[in-house]
N, CA, C and O atoms as a GROMACS GRO file, in nm:
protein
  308
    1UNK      N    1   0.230   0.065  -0.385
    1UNK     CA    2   0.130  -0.035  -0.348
    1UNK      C    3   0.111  -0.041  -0.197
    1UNK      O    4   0.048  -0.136  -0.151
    2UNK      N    5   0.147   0.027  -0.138
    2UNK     CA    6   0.159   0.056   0.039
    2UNK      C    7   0.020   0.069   0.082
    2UNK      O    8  -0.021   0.010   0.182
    3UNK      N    9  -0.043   0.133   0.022
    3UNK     CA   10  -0.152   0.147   0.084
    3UNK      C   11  -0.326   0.027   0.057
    3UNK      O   12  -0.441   0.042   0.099
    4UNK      N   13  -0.270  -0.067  -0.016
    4UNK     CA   14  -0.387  -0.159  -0.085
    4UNK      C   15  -0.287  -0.274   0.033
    4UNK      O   16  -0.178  -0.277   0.089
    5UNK      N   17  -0.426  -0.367   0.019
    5UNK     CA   18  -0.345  -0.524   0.099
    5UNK      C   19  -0.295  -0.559   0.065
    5UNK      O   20  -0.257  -0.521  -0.046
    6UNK      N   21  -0.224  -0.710   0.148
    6UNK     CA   22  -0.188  -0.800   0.082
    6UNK      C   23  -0.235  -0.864  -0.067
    6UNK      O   24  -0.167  -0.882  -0.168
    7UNK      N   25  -0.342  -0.883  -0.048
    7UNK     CA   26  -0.450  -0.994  -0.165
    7UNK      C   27  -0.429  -0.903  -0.261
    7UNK      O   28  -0.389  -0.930  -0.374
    8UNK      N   29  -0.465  -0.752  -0.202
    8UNK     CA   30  -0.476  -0.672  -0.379
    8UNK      C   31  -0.360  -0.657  -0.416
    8UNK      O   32  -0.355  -0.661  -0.539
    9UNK      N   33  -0.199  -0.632  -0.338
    9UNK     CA   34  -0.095  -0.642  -0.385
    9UNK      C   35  -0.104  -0.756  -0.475
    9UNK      O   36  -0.096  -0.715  -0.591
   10UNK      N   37  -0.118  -0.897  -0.468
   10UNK     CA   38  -0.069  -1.023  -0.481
   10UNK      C   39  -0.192  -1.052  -0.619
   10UNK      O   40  -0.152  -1.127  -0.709
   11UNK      N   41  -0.328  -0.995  -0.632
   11UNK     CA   42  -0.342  -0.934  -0.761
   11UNK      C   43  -0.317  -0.949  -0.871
   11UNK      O   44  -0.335  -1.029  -0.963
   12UNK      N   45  -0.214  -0.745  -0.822
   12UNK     CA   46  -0.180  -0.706  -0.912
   12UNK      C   47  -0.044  -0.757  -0.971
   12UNK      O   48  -0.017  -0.740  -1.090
   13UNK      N   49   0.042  -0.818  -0.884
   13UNK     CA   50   0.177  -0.882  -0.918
   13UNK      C   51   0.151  -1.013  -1.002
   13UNK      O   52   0.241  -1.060  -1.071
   14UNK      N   53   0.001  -1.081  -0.995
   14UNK     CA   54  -0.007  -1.213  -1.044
   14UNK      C   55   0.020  -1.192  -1.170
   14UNK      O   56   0.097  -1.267  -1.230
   15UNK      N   57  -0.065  -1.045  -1.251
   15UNK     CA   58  -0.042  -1.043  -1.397
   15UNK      C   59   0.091  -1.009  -1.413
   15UNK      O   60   0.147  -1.011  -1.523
   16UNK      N   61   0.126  -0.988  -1.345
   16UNK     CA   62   0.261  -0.888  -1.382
   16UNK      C   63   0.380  -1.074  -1.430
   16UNK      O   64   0.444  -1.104  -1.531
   17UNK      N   65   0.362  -1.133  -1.327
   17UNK     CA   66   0.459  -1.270  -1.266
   17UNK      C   67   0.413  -1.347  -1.376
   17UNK      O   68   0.501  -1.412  -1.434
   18UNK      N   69   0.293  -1.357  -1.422
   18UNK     CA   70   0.254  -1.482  -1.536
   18UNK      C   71   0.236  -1.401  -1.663
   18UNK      O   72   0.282  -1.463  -1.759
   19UNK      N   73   0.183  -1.280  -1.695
   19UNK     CA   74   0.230  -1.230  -1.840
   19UNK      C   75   0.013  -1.234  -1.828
   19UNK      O   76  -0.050  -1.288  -1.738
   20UNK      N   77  -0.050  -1.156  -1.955
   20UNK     CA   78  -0.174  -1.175  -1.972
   20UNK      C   79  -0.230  -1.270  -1.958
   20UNK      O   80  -0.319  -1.293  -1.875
   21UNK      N   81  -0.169  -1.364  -2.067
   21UNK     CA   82  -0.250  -1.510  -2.138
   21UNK      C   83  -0.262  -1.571  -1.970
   21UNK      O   84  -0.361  -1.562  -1.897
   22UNK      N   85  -0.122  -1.636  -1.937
   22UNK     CA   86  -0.117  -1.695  -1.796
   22UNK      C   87  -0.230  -1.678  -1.721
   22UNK      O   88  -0.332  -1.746  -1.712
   23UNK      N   89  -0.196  -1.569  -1.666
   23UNK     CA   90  -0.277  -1.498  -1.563
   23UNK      C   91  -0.407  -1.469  -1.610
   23UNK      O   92  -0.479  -1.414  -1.525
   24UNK      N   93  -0.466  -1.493  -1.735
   24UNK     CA   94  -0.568  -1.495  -1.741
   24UNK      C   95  -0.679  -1.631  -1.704
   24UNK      O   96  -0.801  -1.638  -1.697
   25UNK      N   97  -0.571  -1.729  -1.687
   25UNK     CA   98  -0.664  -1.863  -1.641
   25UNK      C   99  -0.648  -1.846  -1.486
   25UNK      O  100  -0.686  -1.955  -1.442
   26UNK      N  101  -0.623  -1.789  -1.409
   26UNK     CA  102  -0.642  -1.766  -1.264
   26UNK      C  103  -0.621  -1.680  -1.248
   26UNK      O  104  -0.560  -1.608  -1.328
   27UNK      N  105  -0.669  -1.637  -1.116
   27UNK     CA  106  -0.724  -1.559  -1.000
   27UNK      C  107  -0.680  -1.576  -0.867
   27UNK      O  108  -0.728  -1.670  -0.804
   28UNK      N  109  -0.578  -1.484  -0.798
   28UNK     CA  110  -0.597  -1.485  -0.687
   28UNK      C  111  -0.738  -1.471  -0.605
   28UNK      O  112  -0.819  -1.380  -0.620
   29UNK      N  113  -0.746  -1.562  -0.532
   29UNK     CA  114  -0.895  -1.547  -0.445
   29UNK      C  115  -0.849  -1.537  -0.302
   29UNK      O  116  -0.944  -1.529  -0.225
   30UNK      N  117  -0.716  -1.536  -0.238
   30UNK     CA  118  -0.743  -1.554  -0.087
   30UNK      C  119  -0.589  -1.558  -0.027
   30UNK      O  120  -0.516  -1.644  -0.076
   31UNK      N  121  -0.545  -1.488   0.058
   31UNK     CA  122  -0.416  -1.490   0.107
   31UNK      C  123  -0.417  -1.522   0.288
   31UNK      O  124  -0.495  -1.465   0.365
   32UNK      N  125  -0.346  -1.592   0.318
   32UNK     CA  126  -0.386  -1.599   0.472
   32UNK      C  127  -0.247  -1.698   0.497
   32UNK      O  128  -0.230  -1.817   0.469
   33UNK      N  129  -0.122  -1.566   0.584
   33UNK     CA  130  -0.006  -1.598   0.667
   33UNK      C  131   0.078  -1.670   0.532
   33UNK      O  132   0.146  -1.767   0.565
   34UNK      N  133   0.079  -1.652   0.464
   34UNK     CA  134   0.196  -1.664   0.363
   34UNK      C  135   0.132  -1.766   0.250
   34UNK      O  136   0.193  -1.780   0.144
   35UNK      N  137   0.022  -1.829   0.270
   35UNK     CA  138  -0.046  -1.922   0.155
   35UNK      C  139  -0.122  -1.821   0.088
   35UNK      O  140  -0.199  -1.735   0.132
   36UNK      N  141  -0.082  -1.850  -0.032
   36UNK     CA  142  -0.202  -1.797  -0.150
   36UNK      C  143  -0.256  -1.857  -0.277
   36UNK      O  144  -0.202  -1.927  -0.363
   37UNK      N  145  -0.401  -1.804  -0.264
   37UNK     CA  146  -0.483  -1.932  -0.307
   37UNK      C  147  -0.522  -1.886  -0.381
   37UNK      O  148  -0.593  -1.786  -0.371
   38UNK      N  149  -0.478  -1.963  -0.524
   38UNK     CA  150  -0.504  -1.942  -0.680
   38UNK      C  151  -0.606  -2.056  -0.772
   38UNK      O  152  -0.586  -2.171  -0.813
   39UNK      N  153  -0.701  -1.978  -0.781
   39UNK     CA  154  -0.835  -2.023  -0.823
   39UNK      C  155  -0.772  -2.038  -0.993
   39UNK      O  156  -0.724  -1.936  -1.044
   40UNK      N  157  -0.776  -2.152  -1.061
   40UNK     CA  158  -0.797  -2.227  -1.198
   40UNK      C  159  -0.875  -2.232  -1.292
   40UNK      O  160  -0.967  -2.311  -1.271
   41UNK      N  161  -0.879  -2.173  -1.404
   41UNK     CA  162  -0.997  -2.182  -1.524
   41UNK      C  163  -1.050  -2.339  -1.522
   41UNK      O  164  -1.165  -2.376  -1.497
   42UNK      N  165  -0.927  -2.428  -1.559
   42UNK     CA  166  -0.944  -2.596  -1.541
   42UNK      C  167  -0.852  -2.687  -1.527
   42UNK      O  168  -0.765  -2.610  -1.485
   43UNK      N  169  -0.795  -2.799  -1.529
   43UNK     CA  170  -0.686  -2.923  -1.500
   43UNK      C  171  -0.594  -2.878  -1.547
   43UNK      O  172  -0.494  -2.852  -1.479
   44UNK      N  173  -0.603  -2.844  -1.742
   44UNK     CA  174  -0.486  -2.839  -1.802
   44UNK      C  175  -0.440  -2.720  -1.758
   44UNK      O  176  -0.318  -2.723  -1.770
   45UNK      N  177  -0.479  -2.611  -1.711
   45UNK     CA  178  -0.408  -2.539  -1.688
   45UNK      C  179  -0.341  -2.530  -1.523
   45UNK      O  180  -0.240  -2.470  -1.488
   46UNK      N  181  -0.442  -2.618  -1.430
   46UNK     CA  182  -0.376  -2.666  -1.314
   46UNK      C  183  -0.246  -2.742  -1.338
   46UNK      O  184  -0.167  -2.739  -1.244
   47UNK      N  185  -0.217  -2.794  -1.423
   47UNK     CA  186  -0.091  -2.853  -1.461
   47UNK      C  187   0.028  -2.777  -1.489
   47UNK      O  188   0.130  -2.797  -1.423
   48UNK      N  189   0.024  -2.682  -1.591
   48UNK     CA  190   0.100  -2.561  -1.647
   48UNK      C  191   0.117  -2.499  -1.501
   48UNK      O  192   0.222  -2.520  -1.439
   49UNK      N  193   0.060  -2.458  -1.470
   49UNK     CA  194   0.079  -2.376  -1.286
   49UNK      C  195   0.170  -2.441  -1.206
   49UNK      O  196   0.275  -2.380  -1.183
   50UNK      N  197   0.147  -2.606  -1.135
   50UNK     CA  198   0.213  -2.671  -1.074
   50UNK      C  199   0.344  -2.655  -1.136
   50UNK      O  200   0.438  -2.633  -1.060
   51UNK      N  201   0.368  -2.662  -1.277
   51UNK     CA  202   0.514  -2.692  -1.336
   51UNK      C  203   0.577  -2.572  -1.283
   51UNK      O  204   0.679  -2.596  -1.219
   52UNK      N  205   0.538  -2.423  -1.294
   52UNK     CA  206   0.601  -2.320  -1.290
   52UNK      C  207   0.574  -2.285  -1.132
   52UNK      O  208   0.605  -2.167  -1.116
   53UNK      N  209   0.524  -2.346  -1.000
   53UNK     CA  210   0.487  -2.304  -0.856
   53UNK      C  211   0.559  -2.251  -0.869
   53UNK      O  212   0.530  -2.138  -0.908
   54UNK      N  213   0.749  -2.290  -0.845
   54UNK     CA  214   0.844  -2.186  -0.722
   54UNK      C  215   0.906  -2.112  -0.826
   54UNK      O  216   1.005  -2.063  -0.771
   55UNK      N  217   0.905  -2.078  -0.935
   55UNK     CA  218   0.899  -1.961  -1.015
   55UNK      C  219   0.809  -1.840  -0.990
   55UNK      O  220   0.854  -1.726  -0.984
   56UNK      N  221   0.656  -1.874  -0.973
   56UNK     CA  222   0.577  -1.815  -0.935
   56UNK      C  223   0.595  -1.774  -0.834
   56UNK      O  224   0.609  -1.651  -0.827
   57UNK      N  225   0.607  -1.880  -0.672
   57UNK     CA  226   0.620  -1.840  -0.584
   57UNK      C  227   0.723  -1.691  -0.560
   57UNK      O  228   0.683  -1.587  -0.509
   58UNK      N  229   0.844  -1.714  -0.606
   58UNK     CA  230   0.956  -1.604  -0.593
   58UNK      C  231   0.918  -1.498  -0.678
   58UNK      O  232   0.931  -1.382  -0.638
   59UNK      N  233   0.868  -1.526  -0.798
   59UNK     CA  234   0.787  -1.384  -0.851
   59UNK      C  235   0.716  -1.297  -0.815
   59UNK      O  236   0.742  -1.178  -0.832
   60UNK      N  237   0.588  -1.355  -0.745
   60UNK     CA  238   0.459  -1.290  -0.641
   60UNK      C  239   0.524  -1.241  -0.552
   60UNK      O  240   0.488  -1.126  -0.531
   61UNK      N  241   0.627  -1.284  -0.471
   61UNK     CA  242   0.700  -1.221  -0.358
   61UNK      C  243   0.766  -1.116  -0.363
   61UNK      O  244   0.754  -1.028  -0.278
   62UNK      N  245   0.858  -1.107  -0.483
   62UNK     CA  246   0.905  -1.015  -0.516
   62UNK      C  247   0.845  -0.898  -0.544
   62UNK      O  248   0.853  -0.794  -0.480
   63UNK      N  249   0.768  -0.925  -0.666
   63UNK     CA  250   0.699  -0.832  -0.739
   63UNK      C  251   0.556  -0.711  -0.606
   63UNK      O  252   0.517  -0.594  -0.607
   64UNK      N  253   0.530  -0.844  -0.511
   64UNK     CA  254   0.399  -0.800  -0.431
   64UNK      C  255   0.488  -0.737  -0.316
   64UNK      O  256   0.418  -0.672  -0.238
   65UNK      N  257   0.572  -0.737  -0.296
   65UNK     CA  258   0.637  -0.750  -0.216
   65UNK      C  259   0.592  -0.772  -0.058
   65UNK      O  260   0.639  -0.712   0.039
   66UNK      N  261   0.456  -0.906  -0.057
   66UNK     CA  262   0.399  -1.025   0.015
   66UNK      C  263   0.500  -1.096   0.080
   66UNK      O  264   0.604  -1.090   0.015
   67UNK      N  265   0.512  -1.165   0.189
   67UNK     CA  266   0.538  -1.263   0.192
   67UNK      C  267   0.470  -1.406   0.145
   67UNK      O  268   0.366  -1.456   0.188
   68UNK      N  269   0.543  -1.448   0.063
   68UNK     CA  270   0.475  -1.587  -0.026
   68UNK      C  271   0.516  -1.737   0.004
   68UNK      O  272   0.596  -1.776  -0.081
   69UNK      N  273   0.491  -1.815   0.082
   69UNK     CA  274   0.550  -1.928   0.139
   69UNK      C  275   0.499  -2.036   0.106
   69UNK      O  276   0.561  -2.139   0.132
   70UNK      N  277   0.375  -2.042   0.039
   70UNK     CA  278   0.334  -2.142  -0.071
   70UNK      C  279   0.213  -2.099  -0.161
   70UNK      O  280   0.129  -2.033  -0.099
   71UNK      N  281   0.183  -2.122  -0.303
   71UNK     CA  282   0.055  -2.144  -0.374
   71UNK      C  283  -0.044  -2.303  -0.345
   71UNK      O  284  -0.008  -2.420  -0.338
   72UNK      N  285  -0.173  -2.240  -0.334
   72UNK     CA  286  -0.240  -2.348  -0.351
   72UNK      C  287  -0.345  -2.332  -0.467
   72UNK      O  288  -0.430  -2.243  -0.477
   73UNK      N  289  -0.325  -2.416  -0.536
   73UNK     CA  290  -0.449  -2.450  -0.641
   73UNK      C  291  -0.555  -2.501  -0.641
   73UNK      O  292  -0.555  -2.618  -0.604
   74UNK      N  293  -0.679  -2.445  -0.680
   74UNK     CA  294  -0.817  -2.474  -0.691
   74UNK      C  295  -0.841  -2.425  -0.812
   74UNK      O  296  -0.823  -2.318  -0.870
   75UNK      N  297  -0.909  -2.578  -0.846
   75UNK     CA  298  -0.962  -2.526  -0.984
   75UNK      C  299  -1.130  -2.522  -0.999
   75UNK      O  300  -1.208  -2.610  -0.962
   76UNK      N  301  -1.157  -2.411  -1.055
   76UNK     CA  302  -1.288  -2.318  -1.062
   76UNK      C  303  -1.394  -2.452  -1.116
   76UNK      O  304  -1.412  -2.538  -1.202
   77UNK      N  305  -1.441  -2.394  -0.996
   77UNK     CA  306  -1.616  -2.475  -1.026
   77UNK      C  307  -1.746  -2.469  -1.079
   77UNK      O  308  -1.823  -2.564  -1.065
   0.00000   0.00000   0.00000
């Protein structure tokens, strides 16, 4: 993955970190100095997300191998 960015690293690790279903209600949309910003199908699943952040967080990091220092949630408009 050396040669794609950050964002497209962080991506491709999202499906990998949340499994299909998960990762199919969001979208990375935006990485900037260690925040990354995960766009929401809707609430209930903004909820499910918040529960699992620093699971996620250490997953994306790992997996992207990003630095990941927080998620932020937006849910799709």
């Amino acid at each position: 993955m050396g040669g794609l960015s950050k964002e497209d690293r962080l991506e491709m690790a999202w499906i990998v970190a949340c499994g299909p279903t998960f990762a199919g209600r969001g979208d990375v949309v935006g990485y900037n100095d260690g925040i990354v910003d995960i766009e929401v199908s809707d609430e209930a699943w903004l909820q499910e997300m918040r529960a699992l952040k620093s699971q996620l967080k250490v997953d994306l990091a790992r997996i992207s191998g990003v630095k990941v220092s927080e998620l932020r949630f937006i849910v799709k408009k």
